[in-house]
C-alpha positions in Angstrom: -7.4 -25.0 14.6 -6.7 -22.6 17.9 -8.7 -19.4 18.1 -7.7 -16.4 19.8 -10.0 -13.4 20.9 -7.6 -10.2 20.3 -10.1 -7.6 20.4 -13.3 -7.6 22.5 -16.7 -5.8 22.0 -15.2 -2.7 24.3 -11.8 -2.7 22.2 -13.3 -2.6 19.1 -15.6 0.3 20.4 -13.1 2.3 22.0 -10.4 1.8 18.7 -13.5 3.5 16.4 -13.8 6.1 18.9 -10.2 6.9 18.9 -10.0 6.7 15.0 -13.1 9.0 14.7 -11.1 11.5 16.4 -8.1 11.1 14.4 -10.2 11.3 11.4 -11.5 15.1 12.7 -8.1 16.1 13.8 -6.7 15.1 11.0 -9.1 17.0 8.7 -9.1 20.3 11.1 -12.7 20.1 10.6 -15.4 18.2 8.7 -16.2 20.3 5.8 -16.3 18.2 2.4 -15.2 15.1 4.3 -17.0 11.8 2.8 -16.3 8.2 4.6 -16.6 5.2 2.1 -17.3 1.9 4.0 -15.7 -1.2 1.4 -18.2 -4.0 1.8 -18.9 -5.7 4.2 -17.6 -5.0 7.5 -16.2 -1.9 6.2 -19.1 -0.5 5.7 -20.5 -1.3 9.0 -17.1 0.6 10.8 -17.6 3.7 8.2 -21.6 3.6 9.7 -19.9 3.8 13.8 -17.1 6.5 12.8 -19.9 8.7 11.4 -21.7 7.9 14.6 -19.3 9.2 16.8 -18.4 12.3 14.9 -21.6 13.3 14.5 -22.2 12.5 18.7 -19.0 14.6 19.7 -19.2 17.4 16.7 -23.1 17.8 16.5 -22.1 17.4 12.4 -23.3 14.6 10.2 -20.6 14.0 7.6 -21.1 12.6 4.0 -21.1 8.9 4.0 -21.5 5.9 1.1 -20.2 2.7 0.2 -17.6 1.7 -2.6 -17.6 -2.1 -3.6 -14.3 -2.9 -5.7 -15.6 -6.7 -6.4 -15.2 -5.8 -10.2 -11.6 -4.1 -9.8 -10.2 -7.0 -7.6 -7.3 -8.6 -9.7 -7.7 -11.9 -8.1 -11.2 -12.3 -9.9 -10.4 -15.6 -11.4 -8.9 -17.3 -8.0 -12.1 -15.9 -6.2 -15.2 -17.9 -6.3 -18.4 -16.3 -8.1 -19.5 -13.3 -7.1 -22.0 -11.3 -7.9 -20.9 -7.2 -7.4 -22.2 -5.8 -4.2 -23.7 -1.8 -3.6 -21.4 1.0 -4.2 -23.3 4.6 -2.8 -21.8 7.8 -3.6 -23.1 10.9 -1.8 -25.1 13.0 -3.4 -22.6 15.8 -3.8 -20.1 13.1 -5.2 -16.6 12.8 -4.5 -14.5 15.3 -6.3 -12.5 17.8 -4.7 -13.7 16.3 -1.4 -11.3 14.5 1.1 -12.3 10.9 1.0 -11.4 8.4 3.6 -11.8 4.4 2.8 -12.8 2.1 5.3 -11.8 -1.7 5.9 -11.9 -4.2 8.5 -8.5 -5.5 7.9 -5.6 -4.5 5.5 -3.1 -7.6 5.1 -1.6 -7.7 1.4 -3.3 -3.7 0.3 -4.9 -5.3 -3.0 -8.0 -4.5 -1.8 -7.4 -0.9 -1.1 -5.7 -0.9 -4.4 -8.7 -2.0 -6.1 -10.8 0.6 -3.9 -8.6 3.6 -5.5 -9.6 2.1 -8.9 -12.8 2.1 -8.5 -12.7 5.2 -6.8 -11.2 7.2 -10.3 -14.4 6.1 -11.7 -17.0 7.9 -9.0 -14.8 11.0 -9.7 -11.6 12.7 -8.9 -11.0 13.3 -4.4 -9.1 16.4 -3.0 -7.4 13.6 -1.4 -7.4 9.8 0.1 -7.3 8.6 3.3 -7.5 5.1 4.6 -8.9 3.9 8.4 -8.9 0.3 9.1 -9.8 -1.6 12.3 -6.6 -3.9 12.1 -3.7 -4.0 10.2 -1.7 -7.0 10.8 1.0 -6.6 7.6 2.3 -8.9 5.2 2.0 -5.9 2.2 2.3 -6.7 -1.3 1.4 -3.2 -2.4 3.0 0.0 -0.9 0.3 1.0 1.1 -0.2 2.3 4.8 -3.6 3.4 6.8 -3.5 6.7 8.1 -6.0 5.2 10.9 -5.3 2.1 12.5 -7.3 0.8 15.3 -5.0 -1.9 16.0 -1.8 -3.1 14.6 -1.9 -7.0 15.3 1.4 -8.7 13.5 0.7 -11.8 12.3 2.1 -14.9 10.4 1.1 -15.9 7.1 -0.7 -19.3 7.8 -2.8 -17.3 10.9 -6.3 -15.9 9.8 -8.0 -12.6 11.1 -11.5 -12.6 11.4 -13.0 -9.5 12.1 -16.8 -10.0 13.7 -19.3 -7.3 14.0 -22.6 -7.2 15.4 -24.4 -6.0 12.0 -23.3 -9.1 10.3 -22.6 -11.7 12.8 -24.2 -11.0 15.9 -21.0 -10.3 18.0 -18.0 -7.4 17.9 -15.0 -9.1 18.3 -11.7 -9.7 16.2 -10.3 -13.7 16.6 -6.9 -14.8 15.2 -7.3 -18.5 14.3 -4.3 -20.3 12.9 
């Protein structure tokens, strides 16, 4: 098995700063603007990107965690798993603007299982999706409005995203 660093602790940091400004300019503003991290690592980017909004706006935005373990539809292929922590903000999530937040998006089955469990925390203005990579292969037909970096990919290759809250290390490895 070959492994290949594609994204180092500074890319990573500098894609989540220039996704948190998309995110703002994207918005025009910050008002009832909630990030959901999807466990793990997705959680941990959602944590930065409300960093670095609040360190360039001064504003603290609405932020909470949405685990889709029970919506997957691969449930049976999938080993046991127990279902993770889903956080809502306290004001919810209807008739705000929600944006999800992954490490990767390959086939979108995850994000489709996110947008289900979403319709049962309440009912968003709108949805938005920021990922760290995309690297393609869809089997749904859905896009990130974020991307921090587009890495195309072949089937058989693996993307492993690595982040220092979880494994001691930012970086984003292609093995194949």
């Amino acid at each position: 098995m070959t492994k290949r660093t594609v994204l180092s602790a500074d890319d990573i940091s500098r894609a989540i700063t220039r996704i948190s400004h998309e995110i703002v300019e994207a918005n025009q503003g910050l008002e009832n603007l909630v990030l959901l991290g999807i466990p793990t690592r997705g959680v941990f980017i959602a944590n930065r990107l409300v960093e670095v909004i609040k360190k360039h706006s001064g504003v603290e935005i609405e932020l909470g965690s949405l685990d889709i373990t029970l919506y997957r539809d691969d449930l049976a292929k999938q080993p046991t798993r127990g279902p993770g922590v889903t956080s809502m903000p306290a004001g919810g999530v209807s008739g705000k603007t929600i944006v999800l937040v992954d490490d990767v998006l390959f086939s979108g089955r995850t994000v489709r299982a996110a947008l289900d469990a979403l319709n049962d925390h309440g009912r968003p203005k709108a949805v938005m999706l920021a990922v760290l990579v995309d690297r393609g292969h869809r089997q749904l037909p859905i896009r990130a409005d974020f991307v921090g970096k587009n890495l195309p990919t072949s089937s058989k290759e693996h993307i492993s995203v690595k982040l220092s809250e979880s494994d001691g290390v930012d970086e984003v490895v292609i093995e194949s």
